[in-house]
KOLROZA-158730 format. One record per residue: residue in one letter; x, y, z of N, C-alpha, C in turn. Coordinates in steps of 0.02 Angstrom, whole numbers, padded with zeros to 5 digits, always signed. Layout:
AXYZXYZXYZ...
END
This chain:
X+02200+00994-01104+02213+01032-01043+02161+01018-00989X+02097+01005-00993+02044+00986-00953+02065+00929-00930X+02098+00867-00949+02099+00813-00932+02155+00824-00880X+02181+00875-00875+02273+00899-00818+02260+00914-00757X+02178+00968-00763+02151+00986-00700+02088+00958-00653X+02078+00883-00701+02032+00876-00682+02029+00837-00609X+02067+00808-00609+02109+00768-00549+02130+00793-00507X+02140+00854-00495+02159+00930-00453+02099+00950-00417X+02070+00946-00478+01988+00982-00460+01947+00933-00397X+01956+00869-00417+01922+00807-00396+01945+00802-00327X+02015+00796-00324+02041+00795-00265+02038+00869-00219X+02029+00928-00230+02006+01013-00189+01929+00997-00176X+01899+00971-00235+01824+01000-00235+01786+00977-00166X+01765+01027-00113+01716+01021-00063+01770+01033+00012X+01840+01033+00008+01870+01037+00071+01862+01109+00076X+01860+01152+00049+01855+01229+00076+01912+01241+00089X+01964+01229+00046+02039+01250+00056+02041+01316+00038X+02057+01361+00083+02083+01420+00072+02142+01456+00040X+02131+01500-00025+02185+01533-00044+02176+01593-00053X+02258+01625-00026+02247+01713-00020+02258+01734-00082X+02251+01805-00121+02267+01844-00144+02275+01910-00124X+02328+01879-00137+02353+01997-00098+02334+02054-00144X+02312+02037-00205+02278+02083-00247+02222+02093-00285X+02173+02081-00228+02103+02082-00207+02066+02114-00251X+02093+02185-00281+02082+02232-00313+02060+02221-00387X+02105+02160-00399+02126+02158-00488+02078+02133-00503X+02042+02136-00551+01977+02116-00593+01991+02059-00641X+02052+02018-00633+02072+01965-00676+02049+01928-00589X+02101+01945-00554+02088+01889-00490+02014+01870-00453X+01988+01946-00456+01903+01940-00452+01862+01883-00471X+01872+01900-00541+01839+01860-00578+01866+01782-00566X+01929+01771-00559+01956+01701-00563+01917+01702-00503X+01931+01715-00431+01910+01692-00364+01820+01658-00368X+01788+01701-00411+01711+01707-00413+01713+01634-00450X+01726+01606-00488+01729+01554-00530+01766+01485-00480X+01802+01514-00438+01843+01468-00405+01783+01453-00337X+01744+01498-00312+01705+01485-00271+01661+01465-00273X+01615+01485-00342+01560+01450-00372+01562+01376-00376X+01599+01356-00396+01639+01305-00429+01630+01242-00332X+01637+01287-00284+01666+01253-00255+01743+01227-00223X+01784+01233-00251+01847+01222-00277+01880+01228-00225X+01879+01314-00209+01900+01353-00159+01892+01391-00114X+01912+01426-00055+01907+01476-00014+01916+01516-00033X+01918+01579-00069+01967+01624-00103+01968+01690-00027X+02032+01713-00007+02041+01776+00033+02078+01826-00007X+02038+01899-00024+02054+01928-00040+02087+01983-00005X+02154+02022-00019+02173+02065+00005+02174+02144-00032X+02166+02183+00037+02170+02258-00016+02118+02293+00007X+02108+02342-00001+02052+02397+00000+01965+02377+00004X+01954+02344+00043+01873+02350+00059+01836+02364+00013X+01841+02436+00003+01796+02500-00050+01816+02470-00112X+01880+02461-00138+01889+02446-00194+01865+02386-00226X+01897+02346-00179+01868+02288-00201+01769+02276-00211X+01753+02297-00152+01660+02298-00167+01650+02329-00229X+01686+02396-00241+01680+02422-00305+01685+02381-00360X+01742+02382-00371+01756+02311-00425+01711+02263-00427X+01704+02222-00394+01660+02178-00412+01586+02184-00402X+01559+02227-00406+01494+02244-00406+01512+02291-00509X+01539+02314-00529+01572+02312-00581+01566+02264-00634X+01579+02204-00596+01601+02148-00647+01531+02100-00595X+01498+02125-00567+01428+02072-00553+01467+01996-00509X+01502+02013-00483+01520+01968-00440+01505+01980-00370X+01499+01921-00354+01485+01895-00288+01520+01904-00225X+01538+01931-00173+01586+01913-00135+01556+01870-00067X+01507+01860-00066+01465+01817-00042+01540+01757-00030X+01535+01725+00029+01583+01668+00048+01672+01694+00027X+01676+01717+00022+01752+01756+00003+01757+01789+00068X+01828+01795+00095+01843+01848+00148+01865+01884+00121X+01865+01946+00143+01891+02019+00113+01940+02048+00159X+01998+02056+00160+02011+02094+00217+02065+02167+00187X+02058+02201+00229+02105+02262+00247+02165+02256+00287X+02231+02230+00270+02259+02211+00315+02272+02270+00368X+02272+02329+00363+02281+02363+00420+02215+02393+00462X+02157+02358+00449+02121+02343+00491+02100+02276+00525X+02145+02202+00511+02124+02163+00520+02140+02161+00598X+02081+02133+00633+02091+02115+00709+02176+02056+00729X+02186+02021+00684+02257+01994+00688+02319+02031+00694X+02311+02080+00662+02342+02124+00647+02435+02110+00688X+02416+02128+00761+02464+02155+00802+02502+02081+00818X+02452+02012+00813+02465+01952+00815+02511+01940+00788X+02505+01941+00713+02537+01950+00656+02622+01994+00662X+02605+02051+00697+02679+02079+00713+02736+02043+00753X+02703+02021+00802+02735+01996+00850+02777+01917+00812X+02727+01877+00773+02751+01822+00765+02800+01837+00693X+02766+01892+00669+02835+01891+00603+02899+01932+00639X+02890+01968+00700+02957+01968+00732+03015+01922+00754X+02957+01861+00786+02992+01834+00794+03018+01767+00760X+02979+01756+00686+03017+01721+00634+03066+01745+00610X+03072+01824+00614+03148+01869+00568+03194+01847+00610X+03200+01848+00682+03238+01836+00717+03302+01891+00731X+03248+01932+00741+03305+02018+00772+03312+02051+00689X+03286+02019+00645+03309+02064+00568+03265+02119+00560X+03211+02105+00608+03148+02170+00593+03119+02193+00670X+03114+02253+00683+03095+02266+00734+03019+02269+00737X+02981+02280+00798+02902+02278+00786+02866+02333+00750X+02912+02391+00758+02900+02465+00714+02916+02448+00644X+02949+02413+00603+02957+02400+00559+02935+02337+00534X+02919+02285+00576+02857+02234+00541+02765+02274+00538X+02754+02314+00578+02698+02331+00587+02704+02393+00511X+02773+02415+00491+02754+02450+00401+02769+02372+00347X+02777+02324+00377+02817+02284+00333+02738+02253+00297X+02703+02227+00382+02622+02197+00351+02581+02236+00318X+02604+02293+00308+02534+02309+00274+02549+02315+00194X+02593+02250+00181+02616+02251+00109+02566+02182+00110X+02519+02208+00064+02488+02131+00059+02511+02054+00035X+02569+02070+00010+02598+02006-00008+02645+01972+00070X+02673+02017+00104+02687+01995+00167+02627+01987+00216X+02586+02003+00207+02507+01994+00252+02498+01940+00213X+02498+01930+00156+02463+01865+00147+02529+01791+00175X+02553+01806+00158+02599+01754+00182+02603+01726+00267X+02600+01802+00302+02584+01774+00368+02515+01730+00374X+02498+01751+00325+02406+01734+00345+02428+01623+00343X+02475+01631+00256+02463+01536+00275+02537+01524+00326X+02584+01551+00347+02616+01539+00397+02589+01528+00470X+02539+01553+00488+02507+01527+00557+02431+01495+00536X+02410+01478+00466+02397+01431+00452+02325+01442+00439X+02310+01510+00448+02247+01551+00426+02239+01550+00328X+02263+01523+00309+02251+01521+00243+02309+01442+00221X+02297+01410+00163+02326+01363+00148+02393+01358+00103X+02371+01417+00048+02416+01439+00019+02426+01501-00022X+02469+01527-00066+02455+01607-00085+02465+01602-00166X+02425+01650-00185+02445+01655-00257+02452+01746-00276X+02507+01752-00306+02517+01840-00316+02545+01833-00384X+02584+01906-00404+02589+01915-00462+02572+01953-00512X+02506+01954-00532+02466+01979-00567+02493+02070-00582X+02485+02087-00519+02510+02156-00510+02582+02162-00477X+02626+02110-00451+02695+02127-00417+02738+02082-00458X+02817+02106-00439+02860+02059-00490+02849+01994-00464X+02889+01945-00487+02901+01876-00451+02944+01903-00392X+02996+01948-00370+03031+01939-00307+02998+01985-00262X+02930+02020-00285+02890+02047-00214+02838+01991-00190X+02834+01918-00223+02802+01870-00197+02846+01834-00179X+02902+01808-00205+02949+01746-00171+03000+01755-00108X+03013+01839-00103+03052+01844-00058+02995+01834+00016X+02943+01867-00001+02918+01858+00081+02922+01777+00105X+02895+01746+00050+02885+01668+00057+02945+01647+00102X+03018+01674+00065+03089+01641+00095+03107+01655+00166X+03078+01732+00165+03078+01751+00237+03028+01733+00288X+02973+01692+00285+02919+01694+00343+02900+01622+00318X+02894+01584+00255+02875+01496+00250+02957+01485+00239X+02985+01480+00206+03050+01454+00202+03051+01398+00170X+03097+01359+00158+03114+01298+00127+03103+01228+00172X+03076+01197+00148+03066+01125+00186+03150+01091+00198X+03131+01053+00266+03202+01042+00300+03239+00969+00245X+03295+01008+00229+03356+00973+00181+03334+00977+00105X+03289+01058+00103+03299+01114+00032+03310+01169+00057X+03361+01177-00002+03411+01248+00009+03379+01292-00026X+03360+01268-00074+03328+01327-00108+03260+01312-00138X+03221+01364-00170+03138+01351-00203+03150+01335-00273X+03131+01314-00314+03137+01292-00393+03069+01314-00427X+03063+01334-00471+03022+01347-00536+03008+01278-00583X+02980+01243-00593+02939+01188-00640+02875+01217-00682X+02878+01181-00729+02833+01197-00784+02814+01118-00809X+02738+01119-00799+02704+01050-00835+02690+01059-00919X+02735+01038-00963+02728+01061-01008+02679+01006-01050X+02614+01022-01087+02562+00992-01116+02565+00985-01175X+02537+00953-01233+02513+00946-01287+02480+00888-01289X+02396+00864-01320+02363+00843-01320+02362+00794-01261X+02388+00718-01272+02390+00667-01195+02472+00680-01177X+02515+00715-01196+02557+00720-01170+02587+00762-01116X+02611+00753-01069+02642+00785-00994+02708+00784-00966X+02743+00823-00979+02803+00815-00966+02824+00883-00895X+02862+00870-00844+02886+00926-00807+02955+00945-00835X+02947+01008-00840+03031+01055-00839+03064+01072-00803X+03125+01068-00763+03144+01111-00702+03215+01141-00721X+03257+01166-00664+03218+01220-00661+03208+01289-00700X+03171+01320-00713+03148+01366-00780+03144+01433-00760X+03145+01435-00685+03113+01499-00663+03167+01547-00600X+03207+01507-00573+03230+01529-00501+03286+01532-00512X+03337+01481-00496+03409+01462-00496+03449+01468-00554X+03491+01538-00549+03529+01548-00608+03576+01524-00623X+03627+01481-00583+03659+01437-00583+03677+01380-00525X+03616+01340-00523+03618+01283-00463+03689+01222-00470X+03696+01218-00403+03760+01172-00403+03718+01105-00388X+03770+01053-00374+03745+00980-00370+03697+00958-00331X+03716+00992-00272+03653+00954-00212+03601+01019-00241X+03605+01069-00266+03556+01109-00276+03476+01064-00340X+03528+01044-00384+03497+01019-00453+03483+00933-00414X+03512+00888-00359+03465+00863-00327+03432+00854-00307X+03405+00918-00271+03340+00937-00244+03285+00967-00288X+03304+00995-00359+03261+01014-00388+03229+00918-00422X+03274+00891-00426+03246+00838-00475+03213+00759-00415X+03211+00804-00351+03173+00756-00302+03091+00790-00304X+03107+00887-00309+03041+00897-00301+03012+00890-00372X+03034+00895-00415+02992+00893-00487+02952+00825-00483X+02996+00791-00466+02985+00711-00462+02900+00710-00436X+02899+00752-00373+02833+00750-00304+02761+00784-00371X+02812+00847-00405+02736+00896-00433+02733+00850-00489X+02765+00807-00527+02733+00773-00562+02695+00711-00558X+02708+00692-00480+02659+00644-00479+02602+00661-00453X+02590+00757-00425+02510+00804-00417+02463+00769-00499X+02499+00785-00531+02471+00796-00597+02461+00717-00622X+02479+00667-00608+02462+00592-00629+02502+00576-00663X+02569+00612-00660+02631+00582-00704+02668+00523-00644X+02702+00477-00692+02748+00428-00634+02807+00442-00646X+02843+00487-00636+02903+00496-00653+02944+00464-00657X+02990+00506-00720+03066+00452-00736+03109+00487-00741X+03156+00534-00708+03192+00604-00713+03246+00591-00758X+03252+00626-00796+03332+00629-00829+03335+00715-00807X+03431+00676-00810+03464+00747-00783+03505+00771-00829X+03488+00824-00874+03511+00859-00930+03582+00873-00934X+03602+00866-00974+03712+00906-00991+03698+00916-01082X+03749+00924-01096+03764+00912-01161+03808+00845-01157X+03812+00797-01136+03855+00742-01118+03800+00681-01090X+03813+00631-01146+03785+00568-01108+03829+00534-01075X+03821+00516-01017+03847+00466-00978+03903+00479-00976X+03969+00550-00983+04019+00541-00997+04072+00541-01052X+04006+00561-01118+04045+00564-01188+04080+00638-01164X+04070+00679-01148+04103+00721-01130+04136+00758-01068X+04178+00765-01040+04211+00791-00956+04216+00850-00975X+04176+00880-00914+04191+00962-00907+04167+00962-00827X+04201+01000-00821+04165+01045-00748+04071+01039-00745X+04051+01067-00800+03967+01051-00812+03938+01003-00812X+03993+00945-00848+03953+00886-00846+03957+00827-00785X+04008+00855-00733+04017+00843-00687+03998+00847-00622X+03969+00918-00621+03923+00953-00581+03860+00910-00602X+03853+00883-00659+03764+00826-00660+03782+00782-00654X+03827+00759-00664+03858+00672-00649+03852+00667-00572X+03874+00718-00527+03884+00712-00471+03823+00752-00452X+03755+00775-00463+03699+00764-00430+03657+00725-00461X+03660+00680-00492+03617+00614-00519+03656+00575-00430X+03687+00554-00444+03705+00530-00368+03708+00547-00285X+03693+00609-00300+03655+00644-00228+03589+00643-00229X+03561+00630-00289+03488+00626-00308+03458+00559-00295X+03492+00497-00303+03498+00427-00300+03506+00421-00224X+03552+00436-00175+03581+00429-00136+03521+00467-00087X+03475+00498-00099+03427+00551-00059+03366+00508-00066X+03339+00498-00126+03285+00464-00133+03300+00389-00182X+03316+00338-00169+03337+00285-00201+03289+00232-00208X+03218+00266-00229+03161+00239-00234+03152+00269-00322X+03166+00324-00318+03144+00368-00371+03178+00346-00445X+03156+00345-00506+03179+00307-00565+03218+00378-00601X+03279+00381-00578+03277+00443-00597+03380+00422-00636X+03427+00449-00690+03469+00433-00713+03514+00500-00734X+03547+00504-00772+03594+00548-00815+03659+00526-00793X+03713+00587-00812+03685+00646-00870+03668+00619-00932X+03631+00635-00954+03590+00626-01027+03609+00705-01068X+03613+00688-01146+03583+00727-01189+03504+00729-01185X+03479+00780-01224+03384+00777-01218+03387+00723-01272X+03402+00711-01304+03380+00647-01372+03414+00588-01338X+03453+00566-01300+03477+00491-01254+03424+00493-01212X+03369+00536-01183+03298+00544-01140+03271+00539-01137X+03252+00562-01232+03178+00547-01249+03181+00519-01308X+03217+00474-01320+03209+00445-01407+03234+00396-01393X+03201+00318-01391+03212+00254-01361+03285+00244-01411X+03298+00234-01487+03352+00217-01519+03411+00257-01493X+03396+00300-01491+03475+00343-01457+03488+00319-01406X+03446+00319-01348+03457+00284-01268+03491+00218-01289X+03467+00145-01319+03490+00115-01319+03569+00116-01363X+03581+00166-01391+03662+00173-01394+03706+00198-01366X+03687+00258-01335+03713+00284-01286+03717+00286-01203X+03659+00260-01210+03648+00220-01124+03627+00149-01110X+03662+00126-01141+03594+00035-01126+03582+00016-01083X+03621+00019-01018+03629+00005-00975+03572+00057-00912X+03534+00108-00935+03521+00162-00893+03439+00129-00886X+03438+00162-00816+03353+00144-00804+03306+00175-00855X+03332+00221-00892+03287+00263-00928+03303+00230-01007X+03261+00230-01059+03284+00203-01115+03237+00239-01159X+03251+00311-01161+03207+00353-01224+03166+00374-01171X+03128+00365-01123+03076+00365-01106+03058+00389-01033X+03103+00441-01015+03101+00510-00963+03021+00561-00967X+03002+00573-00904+02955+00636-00918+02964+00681-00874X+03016+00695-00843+03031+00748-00776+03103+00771-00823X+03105+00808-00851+03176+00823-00863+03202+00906-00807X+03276+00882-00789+03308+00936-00745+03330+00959-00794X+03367+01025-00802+03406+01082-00839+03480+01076-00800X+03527+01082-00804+03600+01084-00788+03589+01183-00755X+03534+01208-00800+03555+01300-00771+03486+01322-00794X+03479+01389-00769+03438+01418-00783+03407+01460-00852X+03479+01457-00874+03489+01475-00948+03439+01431-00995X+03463+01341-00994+03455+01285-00999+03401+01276-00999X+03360+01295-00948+03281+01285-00948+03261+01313-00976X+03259+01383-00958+03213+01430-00986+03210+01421-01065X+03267+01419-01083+03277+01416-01168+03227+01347-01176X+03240+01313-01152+03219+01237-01160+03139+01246-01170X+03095+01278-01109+03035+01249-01105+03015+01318-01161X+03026+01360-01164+02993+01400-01233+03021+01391-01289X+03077+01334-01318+03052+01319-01359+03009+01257-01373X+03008+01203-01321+02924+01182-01335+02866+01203-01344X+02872+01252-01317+02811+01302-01299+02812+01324-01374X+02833+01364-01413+02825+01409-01470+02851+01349-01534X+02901+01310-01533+02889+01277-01575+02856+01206-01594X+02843+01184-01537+02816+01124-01507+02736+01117-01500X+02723+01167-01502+02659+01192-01461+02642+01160-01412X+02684+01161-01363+02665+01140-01307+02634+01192-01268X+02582+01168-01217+02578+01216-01176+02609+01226-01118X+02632+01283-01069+02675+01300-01020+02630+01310-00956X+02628+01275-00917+02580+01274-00848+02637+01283-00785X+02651+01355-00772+02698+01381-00707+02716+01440-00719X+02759+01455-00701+02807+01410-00662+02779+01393-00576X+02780+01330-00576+02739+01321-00502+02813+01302-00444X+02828+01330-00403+02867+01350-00337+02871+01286-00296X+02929+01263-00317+02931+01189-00294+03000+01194-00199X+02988+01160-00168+03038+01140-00107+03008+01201-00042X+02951+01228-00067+02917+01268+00009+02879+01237+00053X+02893+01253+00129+02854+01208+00178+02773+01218+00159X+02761+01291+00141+02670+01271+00115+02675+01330+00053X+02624+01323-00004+02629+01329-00081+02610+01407-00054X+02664+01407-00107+02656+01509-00136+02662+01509-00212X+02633+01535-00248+02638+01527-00333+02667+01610-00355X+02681+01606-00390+02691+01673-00422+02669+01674-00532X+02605+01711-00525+02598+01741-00591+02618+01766-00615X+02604+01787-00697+02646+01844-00737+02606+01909-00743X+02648+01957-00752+02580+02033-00738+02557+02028-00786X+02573+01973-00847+02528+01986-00913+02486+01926-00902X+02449+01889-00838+02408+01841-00848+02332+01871-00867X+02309+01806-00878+02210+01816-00867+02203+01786-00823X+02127+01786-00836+02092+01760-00773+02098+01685-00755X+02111+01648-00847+02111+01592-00840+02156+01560-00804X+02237+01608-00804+02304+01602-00790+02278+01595-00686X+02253+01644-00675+02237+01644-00605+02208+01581-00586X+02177+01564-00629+02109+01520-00592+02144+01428-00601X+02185+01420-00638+02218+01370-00656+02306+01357-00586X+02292+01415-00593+02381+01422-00526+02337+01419-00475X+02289+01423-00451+02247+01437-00401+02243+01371-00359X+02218+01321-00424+02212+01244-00430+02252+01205-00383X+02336+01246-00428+02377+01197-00438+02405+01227-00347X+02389+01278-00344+02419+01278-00276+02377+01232-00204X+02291+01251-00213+02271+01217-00183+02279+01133-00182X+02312+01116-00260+02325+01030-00232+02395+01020-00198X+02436+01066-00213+02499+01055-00146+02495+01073-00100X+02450+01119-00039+02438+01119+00004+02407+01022+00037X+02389+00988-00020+02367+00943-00007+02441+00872+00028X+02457+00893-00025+02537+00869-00020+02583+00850+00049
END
């Protein structure tokens, strides 16, 4: 796992890239930020309560030395901030109702890297995943020709690296949808020093089987091709025509891929999720995300059952796609 971040690290260490946390408060994020600053690494901006936070970390003997702290409803931006998330909603929020909307720190933090005062956000810890992803959709949005955000997972075991998509978001993505997930997986695995080779998951290789499902991947392997036709990317595949060179060469001989995929797409969300825990639990692989793939600038979302380590590792991974 050291050898995943180290290249992350190498490429952040000394720019003073800034990342918010809207839950300034939490003594997992504390501690991650203090380690992230020491380190170098990062900017860390904390959000939340002033008092609390000094409290806390005088608590836990941390530093806030080089960290910003803010209160969003005392920050001098403040009213700045109203005006321009008015007029990103575009008539959906009035100024009386963005001025209760910011003082949700996960929408304060988001304005913060939307006008570019911070680089990118990481939340979670304390809110679900849809009190961090919805602000993102409403105020960063999707990069132009993605419809939607995707969930990826770098899944590890010793020198091995494989990406999962998607695992986290899309409960049932259609063709140009599962195109775009398997252009951006393609991008976060080459953050991490992978060269990608995408296969696009069915229960059907190449056609051993017709369904509606396997058709819907047949027909975004070719919106996927047709978008980026640089990218080494094939299906529909079974997972064993993907990753097991003897099967490929019987069932696909002909395919750019021959056993030897490391970006695999999911056909659904079902599909993934099942997929990457059971590498995870029977595989022992390890699960690094889900990291928030197709946003104009990085927002991550944690689990409320992370640590510190969980913080300080998403922290990373967000500051190297701001790089992106």
């Amino acid at each position: 796992m050291s050898d995943l971040f180290h290249n992350l690290k190498q490429n952040i260490k000394g720019k003073q890239i800034k990342i918010v946390f809207p839950e300034g408060e939490d003594k997992r994020i504390l501690l991650a930020a203090d380690r992230l600053r020491s380190e170098e690494l990062i900017t860390p901006i904390l959000l939340g309560n002033q008092d609390e936070i000094a409290k806390s970390a005088k608590e836990l003997n941390v530093s806030l030395a080089d960290m910003d702290v803010i209160d969003p409803a005392k920050d001098s931006r403040f009213d700045k901030m109203v005006n321009a998330f008015v007029e990103r909603r575009k008539g959906k929020a009035t100024e009386e109702q963005a001025r209760q909307i910011l003082l949700d720190t996960n929408y304060f933090g988001t304005m913060l890297v939307y006008l570019e005062d911070a680089a990118g956000l990481v939340s979670g810890a304390a809110h679900s995943t849809a009190d961090t992803v919805r602000p993102a959709l409403q105020i960063i949005k999707t990069k132009p020709g993605i419809s939607k955000t995707s969930g990826a997972f770098i899944m590890v075991r010793d020198d091995e690296k494989y990406v999962f998509a998607d695992c986290a978001i899309n409960i049932a993505p259609e063709s140009q949808d599962l195109a775009e997930i398997a252009i951006e997986s393609a991008k976060t695995a080459k953050m991490f020093g992978v060269d990608p080779r995408v296969a696009m998951l069915s229960f059907s290789t190449k056609g051993s089987a017709v369904s509606p499902e396997t058709e819907k991947v047949a027909e975004a392997v070719k919106l996927a091709k047709e978008q980026a036709p640089d990218l080494v990317l094939d299906g529909e595949f079974q997972f064993d025509a993907a990753f097991v060179p003897d099967v490929a060469k019987k069932k696909a001989p002909d395919s750019v891929l021959q056993g030897d995929a490391n970006v695999f797409v999911f056909p659904s969300l079902e599909a993934g999720n099942i997929g990457y825990k059971i590498a995870q639990r029977l595989g022992n692989f390890e699960a690094v995300g889900p990291i928030l793939q197709g946003l104009n600038k990085p927002v991550n979302d944690l689990s409320r059952g992370c640590s510190e380590e969980d913080v300080y590792k998403l922290a990373l991974i967000t500051a190297a796609q701001s790089l992106i």
